[in-house]
KEGU-850696 format. One record per residue (C-alpha): z, y, x; residue in three letters; chain. Coordinates in steps of 0.001 Angstrom, whole numbers. Each point is the difference from the previous one (the first is absolute). Layout:
<rs>
<r><pz>Z</pz><py>Y</py><px>X</px><residu>ALA</residu><chaine>A</chaine></r>
...
</rs>
This chain:
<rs>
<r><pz>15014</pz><py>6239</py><px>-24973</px><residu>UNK</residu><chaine>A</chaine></r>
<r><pz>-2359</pz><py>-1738</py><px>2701</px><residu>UNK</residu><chaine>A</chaine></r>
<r><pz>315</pz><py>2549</py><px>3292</px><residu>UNK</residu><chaine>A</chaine></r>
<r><pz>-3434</pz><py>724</py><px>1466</px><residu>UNK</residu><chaine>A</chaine></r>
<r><pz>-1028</pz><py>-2287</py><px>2620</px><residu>UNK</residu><chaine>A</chaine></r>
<r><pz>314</pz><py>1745</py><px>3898</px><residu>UNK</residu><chaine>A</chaine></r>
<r><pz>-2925</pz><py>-1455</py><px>1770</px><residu>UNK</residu><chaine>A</chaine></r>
<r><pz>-7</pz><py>-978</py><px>3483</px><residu>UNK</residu><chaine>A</chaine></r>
<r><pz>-3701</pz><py>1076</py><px>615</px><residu>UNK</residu><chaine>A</chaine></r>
<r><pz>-2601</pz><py>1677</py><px>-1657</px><residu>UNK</residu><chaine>A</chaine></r>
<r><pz>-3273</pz><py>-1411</py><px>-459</px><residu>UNK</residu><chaine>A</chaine></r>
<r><pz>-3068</pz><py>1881</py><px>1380</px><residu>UNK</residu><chaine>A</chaine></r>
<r><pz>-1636</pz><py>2234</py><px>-1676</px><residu>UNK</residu><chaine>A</chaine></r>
<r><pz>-3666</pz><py>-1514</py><px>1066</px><residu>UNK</residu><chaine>A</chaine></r>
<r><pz>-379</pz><py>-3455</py><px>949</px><residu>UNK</residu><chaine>A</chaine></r>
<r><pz>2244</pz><py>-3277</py><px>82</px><residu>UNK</residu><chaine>A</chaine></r>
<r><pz>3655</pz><py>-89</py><px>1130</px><residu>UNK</residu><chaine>A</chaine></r>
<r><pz>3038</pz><py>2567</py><px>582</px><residu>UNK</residu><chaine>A</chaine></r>
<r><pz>327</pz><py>2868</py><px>1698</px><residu>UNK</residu><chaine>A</chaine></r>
<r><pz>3149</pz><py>1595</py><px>2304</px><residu>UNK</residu><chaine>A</chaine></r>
<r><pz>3492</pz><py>-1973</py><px>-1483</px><residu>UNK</residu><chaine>A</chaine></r>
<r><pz>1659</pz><py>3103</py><px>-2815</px><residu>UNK</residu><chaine>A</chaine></r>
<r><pz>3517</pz><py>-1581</py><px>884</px><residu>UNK</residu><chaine>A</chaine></r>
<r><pz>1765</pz><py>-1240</py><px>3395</px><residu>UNK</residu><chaine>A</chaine></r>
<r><pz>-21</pz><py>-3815</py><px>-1438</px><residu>UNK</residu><chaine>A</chaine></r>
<r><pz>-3695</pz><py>627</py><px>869</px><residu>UNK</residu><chaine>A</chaine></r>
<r><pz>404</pz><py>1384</py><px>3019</px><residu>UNK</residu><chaine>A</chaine></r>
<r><pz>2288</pz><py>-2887</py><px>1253</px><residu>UNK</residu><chaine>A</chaine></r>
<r><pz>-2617</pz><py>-2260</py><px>-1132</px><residu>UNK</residu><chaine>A</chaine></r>
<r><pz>-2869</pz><py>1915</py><px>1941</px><residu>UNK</residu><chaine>A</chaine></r>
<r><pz>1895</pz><py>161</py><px>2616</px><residu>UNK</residu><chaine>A</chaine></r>
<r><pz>1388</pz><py>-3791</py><px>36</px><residu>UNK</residu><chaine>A</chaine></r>
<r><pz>-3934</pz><py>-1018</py><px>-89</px><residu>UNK</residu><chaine>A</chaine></r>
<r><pz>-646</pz><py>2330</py><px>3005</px><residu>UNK</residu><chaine>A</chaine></r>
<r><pz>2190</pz><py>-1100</py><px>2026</px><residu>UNK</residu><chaine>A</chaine></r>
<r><pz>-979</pz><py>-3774</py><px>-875</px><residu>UNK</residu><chaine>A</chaine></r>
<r><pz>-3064</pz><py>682</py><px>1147</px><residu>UNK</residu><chaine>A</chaine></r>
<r><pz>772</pz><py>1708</py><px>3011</px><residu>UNK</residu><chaine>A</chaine></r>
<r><pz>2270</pz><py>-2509</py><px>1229</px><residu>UNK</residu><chaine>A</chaine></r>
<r><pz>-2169</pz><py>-3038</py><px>-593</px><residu>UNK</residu><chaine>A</chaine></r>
<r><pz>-3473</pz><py>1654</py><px>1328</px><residu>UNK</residu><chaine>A</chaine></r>
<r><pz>2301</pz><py>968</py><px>3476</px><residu>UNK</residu><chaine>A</chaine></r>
<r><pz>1828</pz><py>-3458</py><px>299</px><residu>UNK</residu><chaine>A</chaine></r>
<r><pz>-3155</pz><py>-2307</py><px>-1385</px><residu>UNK</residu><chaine>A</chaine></r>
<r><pz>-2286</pz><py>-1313</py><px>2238</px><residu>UNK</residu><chaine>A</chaine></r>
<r><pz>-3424</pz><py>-638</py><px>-540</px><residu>UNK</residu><chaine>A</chaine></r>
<r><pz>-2301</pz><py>1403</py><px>-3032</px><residu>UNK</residu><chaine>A</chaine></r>
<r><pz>527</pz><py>-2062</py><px>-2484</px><residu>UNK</residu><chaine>A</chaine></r>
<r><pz>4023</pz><py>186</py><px>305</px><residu>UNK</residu><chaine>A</chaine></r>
<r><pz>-570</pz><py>4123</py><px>-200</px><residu>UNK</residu><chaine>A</chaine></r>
<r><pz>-2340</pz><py>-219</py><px>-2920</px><residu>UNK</residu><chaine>A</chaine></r>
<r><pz>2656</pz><py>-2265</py><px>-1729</px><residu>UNK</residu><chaine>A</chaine></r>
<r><pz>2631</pz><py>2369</py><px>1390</px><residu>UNK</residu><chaine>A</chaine></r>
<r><pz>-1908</pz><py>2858</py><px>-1751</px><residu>UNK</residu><chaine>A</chaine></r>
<r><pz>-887</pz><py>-1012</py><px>-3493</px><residu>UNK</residu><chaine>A</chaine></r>
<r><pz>3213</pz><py>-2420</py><px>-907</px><residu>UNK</residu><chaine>A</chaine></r>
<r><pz>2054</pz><py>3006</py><px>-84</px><residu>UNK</residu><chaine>A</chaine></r>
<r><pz>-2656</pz><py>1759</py><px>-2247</px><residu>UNK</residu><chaine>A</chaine></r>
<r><pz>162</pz><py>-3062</py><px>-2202</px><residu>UNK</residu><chaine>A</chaine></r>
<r><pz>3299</pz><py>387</py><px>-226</px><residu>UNK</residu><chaine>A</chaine></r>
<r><pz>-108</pz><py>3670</py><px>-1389</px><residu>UNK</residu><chaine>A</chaine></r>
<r><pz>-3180</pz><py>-317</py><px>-2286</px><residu>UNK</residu><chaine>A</chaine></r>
<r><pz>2323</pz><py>-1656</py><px>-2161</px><residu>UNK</residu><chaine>A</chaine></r>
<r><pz>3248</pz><py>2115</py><px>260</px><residu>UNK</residu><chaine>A</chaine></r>
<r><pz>-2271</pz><py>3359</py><px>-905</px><residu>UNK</residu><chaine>A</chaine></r>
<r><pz>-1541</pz><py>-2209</py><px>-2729</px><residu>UNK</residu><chaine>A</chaine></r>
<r><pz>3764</pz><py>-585</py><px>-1744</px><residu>UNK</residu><chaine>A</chaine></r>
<r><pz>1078</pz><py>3373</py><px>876</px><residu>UNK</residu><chaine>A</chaine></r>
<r><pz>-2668</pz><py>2310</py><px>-30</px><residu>UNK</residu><chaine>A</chaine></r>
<r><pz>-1687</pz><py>2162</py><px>-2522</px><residu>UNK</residu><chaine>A</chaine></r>
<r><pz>-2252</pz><py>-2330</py><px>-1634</px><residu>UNK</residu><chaine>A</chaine></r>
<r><pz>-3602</pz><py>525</py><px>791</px><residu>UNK</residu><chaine>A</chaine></r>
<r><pz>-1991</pz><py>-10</py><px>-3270</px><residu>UNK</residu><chaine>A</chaine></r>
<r><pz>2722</pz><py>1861</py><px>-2240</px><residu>UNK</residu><chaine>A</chaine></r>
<r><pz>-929</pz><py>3308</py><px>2932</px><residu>UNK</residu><chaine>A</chaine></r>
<r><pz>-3436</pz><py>-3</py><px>-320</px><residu>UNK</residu><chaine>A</chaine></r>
<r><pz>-342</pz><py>-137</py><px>-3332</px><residu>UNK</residu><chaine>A</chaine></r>
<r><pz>2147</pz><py>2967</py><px>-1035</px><residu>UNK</residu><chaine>A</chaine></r>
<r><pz>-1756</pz><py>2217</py><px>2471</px><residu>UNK</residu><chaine>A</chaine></r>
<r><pz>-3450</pz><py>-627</py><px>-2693</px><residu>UNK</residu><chaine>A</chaine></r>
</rs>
């Protein structure tokens, strides 16, 4: 018996990408890339350094909702 996979986010019911995390593994993660970025955009200076500060930590998590999110095109095809 194969128990059913607990998701850490859901994927949105219009567009690209997930939603609000389902389980606290999400949360910590959502939470771990907020506070990434709040730490490097106060202690950076300069622009660049705050853009970098900004979208590594969003680079980071694309990939972490990819492996443990609700996959995207499975969802919007059983809503048809």
């Amino acid at each position: 018996m194969n128990p059913e996979r607990k998701y850490w986010f859901k994927a949105k019911e219009s567009g690209l990408g997930w939603s609000w995390p389902l389980t606290w593994q999400g949360w910590l993660v959502y939470v771990a890339m907020l506070a990434a970025i709040s730490y490097f955009f106060i202690t950076c200076d300069g622009v660049g350094n705050k853009i970098l500060g900004v979208w590594i930590p969003i680079l980071i998590c694309i990939p972490i909702c990819w492996v443990f999110g609700e996959p995207l095109l499975r969802s919007k095809r059983s809503r048809r």
